[in-house]
N, C-alpha and C positions, 0 to 999 in steps of 0.2 A: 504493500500500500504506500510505503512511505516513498518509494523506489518511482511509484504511480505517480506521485503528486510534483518530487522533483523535477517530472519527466515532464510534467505539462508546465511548470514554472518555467522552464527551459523553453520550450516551444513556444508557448501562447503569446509571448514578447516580441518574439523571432516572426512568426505570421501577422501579429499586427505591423510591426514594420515594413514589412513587403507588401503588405496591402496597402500601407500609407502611400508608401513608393511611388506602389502602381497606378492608385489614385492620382498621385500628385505630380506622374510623368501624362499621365490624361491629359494634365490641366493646362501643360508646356504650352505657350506661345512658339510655334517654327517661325520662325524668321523666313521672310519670303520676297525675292529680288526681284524686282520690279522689273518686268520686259516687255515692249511694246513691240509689232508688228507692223506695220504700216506695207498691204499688198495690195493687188490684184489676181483675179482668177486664174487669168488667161494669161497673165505672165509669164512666159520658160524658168527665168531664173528665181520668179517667185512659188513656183509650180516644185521646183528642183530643192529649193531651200525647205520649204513647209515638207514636203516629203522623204527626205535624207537627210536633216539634219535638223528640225525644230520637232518633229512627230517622233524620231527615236529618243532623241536625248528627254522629251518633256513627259513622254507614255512606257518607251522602255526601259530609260533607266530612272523614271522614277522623278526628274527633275520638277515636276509640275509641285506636288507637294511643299515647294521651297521657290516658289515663283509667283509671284500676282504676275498673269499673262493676261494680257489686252490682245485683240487681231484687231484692225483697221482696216477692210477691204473696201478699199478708194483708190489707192495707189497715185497713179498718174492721172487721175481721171478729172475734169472740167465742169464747174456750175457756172453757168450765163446768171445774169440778173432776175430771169423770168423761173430758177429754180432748174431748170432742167439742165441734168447730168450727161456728160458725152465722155466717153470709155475712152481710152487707148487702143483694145482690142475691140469696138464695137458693140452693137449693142447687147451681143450675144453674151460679151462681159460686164453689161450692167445687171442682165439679167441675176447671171450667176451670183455675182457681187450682193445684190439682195439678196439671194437667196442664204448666201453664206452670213447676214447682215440679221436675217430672223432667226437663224440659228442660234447666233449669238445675245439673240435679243430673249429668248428663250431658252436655253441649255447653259450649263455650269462648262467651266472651263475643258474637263475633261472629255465629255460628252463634246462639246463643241468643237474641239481638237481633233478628235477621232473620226469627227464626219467629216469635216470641211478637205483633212488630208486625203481624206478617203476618195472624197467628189475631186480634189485637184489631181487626183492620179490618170484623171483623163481629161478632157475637154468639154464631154455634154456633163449634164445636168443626171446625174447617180447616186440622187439623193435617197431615193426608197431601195436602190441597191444595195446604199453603206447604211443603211439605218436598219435594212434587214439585219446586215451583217453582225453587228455591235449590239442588234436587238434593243434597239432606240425608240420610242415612240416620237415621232414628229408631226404629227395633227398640228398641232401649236404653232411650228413652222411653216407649216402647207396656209392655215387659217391664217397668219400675217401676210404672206408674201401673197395669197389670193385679196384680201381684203383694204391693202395699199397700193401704192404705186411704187415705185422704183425710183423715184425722184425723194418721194417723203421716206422710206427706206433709208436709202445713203445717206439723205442730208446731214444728220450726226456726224457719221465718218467724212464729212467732209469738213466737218468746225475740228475734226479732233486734226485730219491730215494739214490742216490750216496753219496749225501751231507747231511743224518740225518742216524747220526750211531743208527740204531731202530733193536729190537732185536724181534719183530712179529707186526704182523698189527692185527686188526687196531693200525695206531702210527700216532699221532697229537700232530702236533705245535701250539701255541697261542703265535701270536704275534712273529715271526720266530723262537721262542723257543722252541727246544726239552725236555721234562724234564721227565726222566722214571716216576718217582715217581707219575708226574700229569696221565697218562696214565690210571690207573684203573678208575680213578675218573673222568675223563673226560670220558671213555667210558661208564661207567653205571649213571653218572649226566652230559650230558654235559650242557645242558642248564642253570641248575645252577649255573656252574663252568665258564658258557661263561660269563651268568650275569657279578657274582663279578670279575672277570677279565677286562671288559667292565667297570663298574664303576672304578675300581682301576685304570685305564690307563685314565679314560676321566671325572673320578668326577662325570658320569651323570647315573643313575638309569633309565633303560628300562620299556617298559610299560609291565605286567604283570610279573615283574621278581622277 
């Protein structure tokens, strides 16, 4: 008996501590580096970027978690005085641009990410393809993008593309800052670049980075 009581004196100290623990690792604020996108649909090289290098590093390895991600799909695109929006690649790219516009207007980052790279892997419009895929519900999306127009759509991403003097997309910020110079390097390494950026700003080295 006496052997009994020791035995949970021992223990019962030792499990409340690890449950504190675990509670109180729940409770942890992640520090999360601010990245912004500024695209187009039907851009190659923003077609190329979103798909080899912003969708592995943010969904495979994990980097989203430790990222407030913004997408901006306006890119190069033009508002006249009367509101109406004219593409780079035409209209076929205003289209899609909305549609990737409801996505975001509706789905959390990750959800968001998964379809948009999904739909840039091709050219048309693959939106109930990749939302089978991921088993997405997008009703929410179909019902914006049928219920507006493409002009009231974009116009947000056109106040936010307003405010980063960017001279082609893909053009990305880290940490609200524009800087041409990081632009090549961030497009063909970004996970790299996101890495020591992520340590520089938070001291903390990521898993597989």
């Amino acid at each position: 008996m006496k052997s009994l009581l020791l035995w949970l004196l021992l223990v019962i100290p030792l499990v409340t501590e690890i449950t504190a623990k675990h509670h109180h690792n729940r409770g942890l604020v992640v520090n999360k580096l601010p990245v912004t996108l500024y695209y187009e649909a039907l851009c190659p090289y923003c077609r190329e970027f979103v798909t080899k290098q912003l969708n592995p590093s943010m969904i495979r390895k994990d980097r989203l978690a430790y990222t407030d991600l913004t997408l901006v799909p306006y890119g190069n695109a033009k508002t006249n005085a009367d509101g109406n929006v004219t593409c780079q690649h035409g209209v076929e790219e205003c289209e899609l641009n909305a549609w990737h516009g409801c996505i975001l207007e509706h789905h959390n980052p990750n959800e968001s990410l998964k379809l948009i790279a999904c739909m840039m892997r091709g050219k048309k419009n693959k939106l109930d393809t990749c939302s089978e895929r991921y088993q997405i519900d997008v009703s929410d999306v179909k019902e914006c993008k049928q219920s507006r127009s493409v002009n009231d759509i974009l116009a947000k991403y056109a106040g936010e593309s307003s405010k980063v003097q960017y001279r082609g997309v893909p053009a990305i910020t880290v940490d609200n800052i524009f800087n041409e110079e990081d632009q090549e390097n961030l497009s063909e390494n970004f996970d790299a670049v996101f890495c020591a950026k992520y340590k520089a700003k938070f001291n903390k080295t990521l898993e597989n980075c």
